[in-house]
N, C-alpha and C positions, 0 to 999 in steps of 0.2 A: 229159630229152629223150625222146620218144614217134617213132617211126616205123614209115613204109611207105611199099611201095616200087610200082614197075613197072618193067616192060622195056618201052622203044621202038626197036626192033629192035639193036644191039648196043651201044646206052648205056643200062647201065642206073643210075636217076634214085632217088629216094629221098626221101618230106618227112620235117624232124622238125619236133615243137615245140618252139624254144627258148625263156627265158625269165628275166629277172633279177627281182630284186625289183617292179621297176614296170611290164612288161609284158611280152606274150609276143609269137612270131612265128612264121608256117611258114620253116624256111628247107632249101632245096634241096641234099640231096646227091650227086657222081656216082661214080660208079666203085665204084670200091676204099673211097672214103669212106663207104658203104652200110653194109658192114662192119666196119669201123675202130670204130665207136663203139655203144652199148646205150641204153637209158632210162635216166637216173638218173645219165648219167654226166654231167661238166662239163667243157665246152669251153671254148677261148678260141680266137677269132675276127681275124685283124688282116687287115685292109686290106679287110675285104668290101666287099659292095655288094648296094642295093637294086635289084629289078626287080620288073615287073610281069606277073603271068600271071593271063591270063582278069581282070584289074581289083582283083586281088587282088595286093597285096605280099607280096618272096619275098624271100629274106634269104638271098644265097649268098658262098661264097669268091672265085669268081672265076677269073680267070687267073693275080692277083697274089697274091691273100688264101693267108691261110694258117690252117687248122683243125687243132687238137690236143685233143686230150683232158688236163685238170688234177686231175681229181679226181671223188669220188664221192659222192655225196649230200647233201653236206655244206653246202650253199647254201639260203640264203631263195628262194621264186618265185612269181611267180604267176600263172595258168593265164590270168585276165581282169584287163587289157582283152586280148586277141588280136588285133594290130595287122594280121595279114592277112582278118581277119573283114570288116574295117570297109571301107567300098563307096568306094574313094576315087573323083574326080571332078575336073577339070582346076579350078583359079583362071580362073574368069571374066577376071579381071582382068589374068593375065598368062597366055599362054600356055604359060609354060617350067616352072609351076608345078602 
C-alpha cells in the first residue's frame, strides 16, 4: 500500500495504492484511516464500493465497508494493470453501464 494525502478543509482524504495478485487500484482514504495503515501493510476490505472521480475509479469503504489491516508483506502484487489508470467510458449500449 503506497499513499498521500490532502486536506480539503476539515476532511482530511488520503489515496493508497492497493493491489492483489492481478491488479491494482487508487483507493480513497478518510479520516482517521490516513493514519491507521503504512505501505507494505495488508488490508482486507469488506462491503466496499467503486466510484468515480475525475473519470478515474476509486476503490473506497464506504459508509458500510469495513477496512483493517491483516498483515505485512507477506503477499504476491502487482503494481500493473492499475485499474484507476485506465480512462473508463459509458457502454454505448446501455446507459447504466
Amino acid at each position: 500500500m503506497k499513499t498521500s494525502s490532502s486536506s480539503e478543509g476539515l476532511n482530511k482524504t488520503c489515496l493508497a495504492l492497493v493491489a492483489d495478485e492481478t491488479a491494482a487500484v487508487h483507493s480513497q482514504l478518510w479520516g482517521d484511516e490516513c493514519n491507521a495503515f503504512k505501505p507494505g501493510d495488508i488490508i482486507s476490505l469488506s462491503n466496499g464500493i467503486f466510484s468515480y472521480n475525475r473519470n478515474s475509479l476509486l476503490l473506497r469503504a464506504g459508509k458500510r465497508g469495513k477496512i483493517e489491516k491483516v498483515g505485512e508483506f507477506m503477499i504476491a502484487f502487482v503494481e500493473t494493470p492499475n485499474m484507476s489508470e485506465i480512462r473508463w467510458v459509458p457502454d454505448p449500449n446501455n446507459s447504466k453501464k
